[in-house]
C-alpha positions as CSV (number, residue, x, y, z in Angstrom):
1,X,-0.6,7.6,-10.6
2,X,0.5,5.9,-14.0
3,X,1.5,2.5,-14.9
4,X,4.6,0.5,-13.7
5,X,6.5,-2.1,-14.8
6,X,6.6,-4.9,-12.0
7,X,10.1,-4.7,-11.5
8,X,9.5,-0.9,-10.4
9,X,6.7,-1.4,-8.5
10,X,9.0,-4.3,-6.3
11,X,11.6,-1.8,-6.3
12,X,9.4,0.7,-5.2
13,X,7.9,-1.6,-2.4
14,X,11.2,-2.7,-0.8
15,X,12.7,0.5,-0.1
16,X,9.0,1.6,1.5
17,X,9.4,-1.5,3.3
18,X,12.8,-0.9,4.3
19,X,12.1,2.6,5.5
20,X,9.1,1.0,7.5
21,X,11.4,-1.3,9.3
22,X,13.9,1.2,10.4
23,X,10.6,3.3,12.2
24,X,9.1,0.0,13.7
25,X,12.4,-1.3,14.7
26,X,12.6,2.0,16.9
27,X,9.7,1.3,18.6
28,X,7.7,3.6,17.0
29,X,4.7,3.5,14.1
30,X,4.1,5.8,11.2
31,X,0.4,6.1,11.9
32,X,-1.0,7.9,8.8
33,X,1.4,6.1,6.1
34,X,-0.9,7.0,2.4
35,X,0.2,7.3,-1.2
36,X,0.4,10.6,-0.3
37,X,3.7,11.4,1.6
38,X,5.4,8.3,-0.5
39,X,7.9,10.4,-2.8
40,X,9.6,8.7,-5.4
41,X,12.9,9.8,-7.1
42,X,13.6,8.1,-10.5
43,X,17.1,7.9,-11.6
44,X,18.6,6.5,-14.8
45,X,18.9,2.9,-13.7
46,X,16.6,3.0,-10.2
47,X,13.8,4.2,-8.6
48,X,15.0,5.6,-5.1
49,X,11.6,5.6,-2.7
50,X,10.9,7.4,0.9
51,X,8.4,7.6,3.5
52,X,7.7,11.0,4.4
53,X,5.5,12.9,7.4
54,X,7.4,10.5,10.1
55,X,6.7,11.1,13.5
56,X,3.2,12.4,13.6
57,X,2.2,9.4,15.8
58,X,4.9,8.5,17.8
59,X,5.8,6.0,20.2
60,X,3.8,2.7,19.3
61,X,2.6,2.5,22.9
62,X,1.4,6.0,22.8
63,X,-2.5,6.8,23.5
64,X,-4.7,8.8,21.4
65,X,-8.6,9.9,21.9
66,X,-10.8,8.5,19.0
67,X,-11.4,12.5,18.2
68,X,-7.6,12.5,17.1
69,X,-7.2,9.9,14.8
70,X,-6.7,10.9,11.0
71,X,-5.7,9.9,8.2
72,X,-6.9,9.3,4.5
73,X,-9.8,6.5,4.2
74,X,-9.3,4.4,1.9
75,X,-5.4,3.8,3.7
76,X,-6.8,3.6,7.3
77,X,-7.2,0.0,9.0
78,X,-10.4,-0.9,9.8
79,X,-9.5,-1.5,13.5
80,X,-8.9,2.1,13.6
81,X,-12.2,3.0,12.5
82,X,-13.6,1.3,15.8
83,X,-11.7,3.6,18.3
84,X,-8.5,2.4,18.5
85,X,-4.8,3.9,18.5
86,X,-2.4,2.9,15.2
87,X,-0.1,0.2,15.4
88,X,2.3,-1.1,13.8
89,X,0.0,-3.7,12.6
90,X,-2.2,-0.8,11.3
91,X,1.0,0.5,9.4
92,X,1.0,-2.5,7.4
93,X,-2.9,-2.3,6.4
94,X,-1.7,0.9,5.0
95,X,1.6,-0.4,3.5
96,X,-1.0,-3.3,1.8
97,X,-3.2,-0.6,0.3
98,X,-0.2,1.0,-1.4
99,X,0.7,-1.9,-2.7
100,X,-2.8,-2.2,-4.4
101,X,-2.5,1.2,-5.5
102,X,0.8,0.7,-7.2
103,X,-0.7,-2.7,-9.1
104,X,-4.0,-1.1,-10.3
105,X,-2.0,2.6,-11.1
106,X,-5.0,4.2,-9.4
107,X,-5.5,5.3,-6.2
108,X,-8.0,3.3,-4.3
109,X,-11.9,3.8,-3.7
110,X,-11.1,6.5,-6.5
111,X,-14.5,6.1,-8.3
112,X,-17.2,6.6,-5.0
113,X,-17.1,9.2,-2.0
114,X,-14.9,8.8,0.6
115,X,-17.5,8.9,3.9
116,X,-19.0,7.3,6.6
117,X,-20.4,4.4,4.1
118,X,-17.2,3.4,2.8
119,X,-15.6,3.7,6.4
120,X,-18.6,1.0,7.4
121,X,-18.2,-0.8,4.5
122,X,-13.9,-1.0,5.4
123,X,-15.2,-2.4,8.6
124,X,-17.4,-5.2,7.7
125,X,-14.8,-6.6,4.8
126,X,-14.7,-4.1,1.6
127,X,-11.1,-4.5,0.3
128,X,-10.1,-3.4,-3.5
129,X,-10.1,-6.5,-5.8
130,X,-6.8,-7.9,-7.2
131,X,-6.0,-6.4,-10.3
132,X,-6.3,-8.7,-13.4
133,X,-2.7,-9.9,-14.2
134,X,-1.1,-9.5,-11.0
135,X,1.6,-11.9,-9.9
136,X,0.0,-14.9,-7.2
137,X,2.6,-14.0,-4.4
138,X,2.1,-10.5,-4.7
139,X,-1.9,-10.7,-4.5
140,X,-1.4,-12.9,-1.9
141,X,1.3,-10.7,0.2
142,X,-1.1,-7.8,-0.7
143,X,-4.1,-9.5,0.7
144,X,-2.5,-10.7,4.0
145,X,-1.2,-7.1,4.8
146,X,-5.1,-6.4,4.3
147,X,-6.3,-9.0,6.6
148,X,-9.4,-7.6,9.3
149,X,-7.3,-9.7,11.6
150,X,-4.3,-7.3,12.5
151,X,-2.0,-10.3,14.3
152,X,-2.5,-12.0,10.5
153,X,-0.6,-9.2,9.1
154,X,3.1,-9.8,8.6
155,X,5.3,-7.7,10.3
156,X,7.7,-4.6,8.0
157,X,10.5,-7.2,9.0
158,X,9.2,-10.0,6.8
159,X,7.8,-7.5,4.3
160,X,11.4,-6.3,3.7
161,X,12.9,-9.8,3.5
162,X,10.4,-11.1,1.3
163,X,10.2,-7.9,-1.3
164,X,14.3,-8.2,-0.8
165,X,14.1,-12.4,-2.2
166,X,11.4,-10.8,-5.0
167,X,14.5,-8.0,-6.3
168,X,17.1,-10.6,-6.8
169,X,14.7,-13.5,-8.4
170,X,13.3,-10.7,-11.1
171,X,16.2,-8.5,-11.1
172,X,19.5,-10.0,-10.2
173,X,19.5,-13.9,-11.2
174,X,19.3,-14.8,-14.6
175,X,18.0,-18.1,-14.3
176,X,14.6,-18.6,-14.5
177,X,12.2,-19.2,-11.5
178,X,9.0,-19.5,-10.9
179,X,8.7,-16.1,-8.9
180,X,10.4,-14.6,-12.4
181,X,7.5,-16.6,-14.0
182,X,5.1,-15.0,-12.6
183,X,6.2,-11.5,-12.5
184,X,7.1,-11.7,-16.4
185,X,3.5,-13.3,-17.7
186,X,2.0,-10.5,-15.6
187,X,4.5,-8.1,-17.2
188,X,2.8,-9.2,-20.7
189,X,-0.5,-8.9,-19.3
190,X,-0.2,-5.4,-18.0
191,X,1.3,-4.0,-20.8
192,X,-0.5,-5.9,-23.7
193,X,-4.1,-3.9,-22.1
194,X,-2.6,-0.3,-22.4
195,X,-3.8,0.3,-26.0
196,X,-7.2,-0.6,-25.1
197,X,-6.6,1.3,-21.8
198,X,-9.2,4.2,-20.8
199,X,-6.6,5.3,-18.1
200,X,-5.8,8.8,-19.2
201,X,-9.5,9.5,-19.5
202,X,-10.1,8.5,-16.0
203,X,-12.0,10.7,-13.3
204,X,-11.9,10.0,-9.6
205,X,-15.1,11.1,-7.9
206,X,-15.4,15.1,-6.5
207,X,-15.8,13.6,-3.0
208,X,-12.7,11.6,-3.3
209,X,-10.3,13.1,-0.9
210,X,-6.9,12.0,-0.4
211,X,-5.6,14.7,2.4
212,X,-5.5,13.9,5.8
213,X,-8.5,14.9,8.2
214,X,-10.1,14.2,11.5
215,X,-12.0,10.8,10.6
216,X,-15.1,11.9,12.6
217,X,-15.5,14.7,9.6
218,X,-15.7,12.2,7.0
C-alpha cells in the first residue's frame, strides 16, 4: 500500500464499484472480494481499477458447507464467520474494508495475528477506526458498508451512484461544494502528516496473512 490522494482513492472506488455492479446485477456475488485480487493500472491522467478472481462463488443463491468458505480475515463479513454462505450483502462488507484500507494506506488488522480471536472479535463489533482526516461522507459510506446488520449495507448500485456524484463534485465541477470541501481539507490533512510519517518503517505482524484459506484453519 502507499498513500493516495482522495481524488485517486474515489477514482479507484468507483470503478471497483462499477465492476461490483456489473457481477451483482448478473445475479451472481464475488464472495472472497480482498485488496488482494484488486489490480490497479495507473495511466498518465487516470487510475484504471479491476476486480479480479470472479467467479469462485458463483450464483448468489448458491449453497456452500461452512468447511468451504475462505477468504482473507480481516475482508470477511462477520455473518460469514457464523456459518453462512456469501452474499451480495457480504460483498459490500468486503468492498467497505477496502475502502478503509485505501484511507489508512495500510492493510487492515496489519499490526496483530489474523486468528480465531480477531475472527471472534469481527463478530462481536471490532471494525478498523476512521482514519484521522477522512472526509464525513466517506467515513460514513465506509462505516455503513461495515454495518453487523447486512440489510443496512447499501447495495453496489448505490455505491456506484454515490462514488459516481463524489467524481464530478471533486473532479469535474469547478465550483465549490461542500462534498469538494471536505475532500480538499482532508487532502491538507493527509498530506501535511507525511513528513512526520513512520509509514515506510512500518511492519505488519508475521501472523498477518493476506492469502485466501479455509477459515476453519485460521
Amino acid at each position: 500500500m502507499g498513500i493516495l490522494c482522495w481524488r485517486d482513492i474515489v477514482d479507484m472506488l468507483w470503478s471497483i464499484a462499477a465492476g461490483l455492479n456489473f457481477i451483482h446485477k448478473h445475479g451472481l456475488v464475488h464472495g472472497n472480494l480482498h485488496g488482494g485480487n484488486i489490480l490497479v493500472e495507473s495511466n498518465l491522467n487516470s487510475i484504471d481499477t479491476k476486480i479480479t478472481d470472479t467467479g469462485l462463488h458463483g450464483p448468489a443463491d448458491k449453497q456452500l458447507s461452512s468447511n468451504q468458505i475462505y477468504g482473507v480475515i480481516p475482508f470477511v463479513a462477520p455473518e460469514i464467520f457464523d456459518g453462512n454462505t456469501p452474499t451480495k450483502e457480504s460483498d459490500i462488507y468486503s468492498f467497505g474494508m477496502i475502502m478503509w484500507m485505501l484511507s489508512a494506506g495500510v492493510r487492515p488488522y496489519c499490526d496483530r495475528p489474523h486468528n480465531k480471536q480477531l475472527i471472534q472479535e469481527i463478530r462481536t463489533g471490532l471494525r478498523p477506526g476512521v482514519v484521522d482526516g477522512t472526509p464525513p461522507v466517506f467515513s460514513n459510506l465506509m462505516l455503513q458498508c461495515l454495518d453487523a446488520n447486512p440489510s443496512n449495507r447499501p447495495t453496489a448500485t448505490q455505491l456506484y451512484e454515490c462514488l459516481g456524484n463524489w467524481i464530478t463534485a471533486i473532479c469535474d465541477n469547478p465550483d465549490p461544494s461542500d462534498l469538494s470541501d471536505q475532500f480538499d481539507a482532508a487532502e491538507e490533512i493527509k498530506f501535511s502528516k507525511l513528513e512526520n510519517s513512520n509509514f515506510n518503517t512500518f511492519k505488519s505482524h508475521e501472523k498477518a496473512f493476506y492469502f485466501s484459506r479455509p477459515l476453519l484453519d485460521a
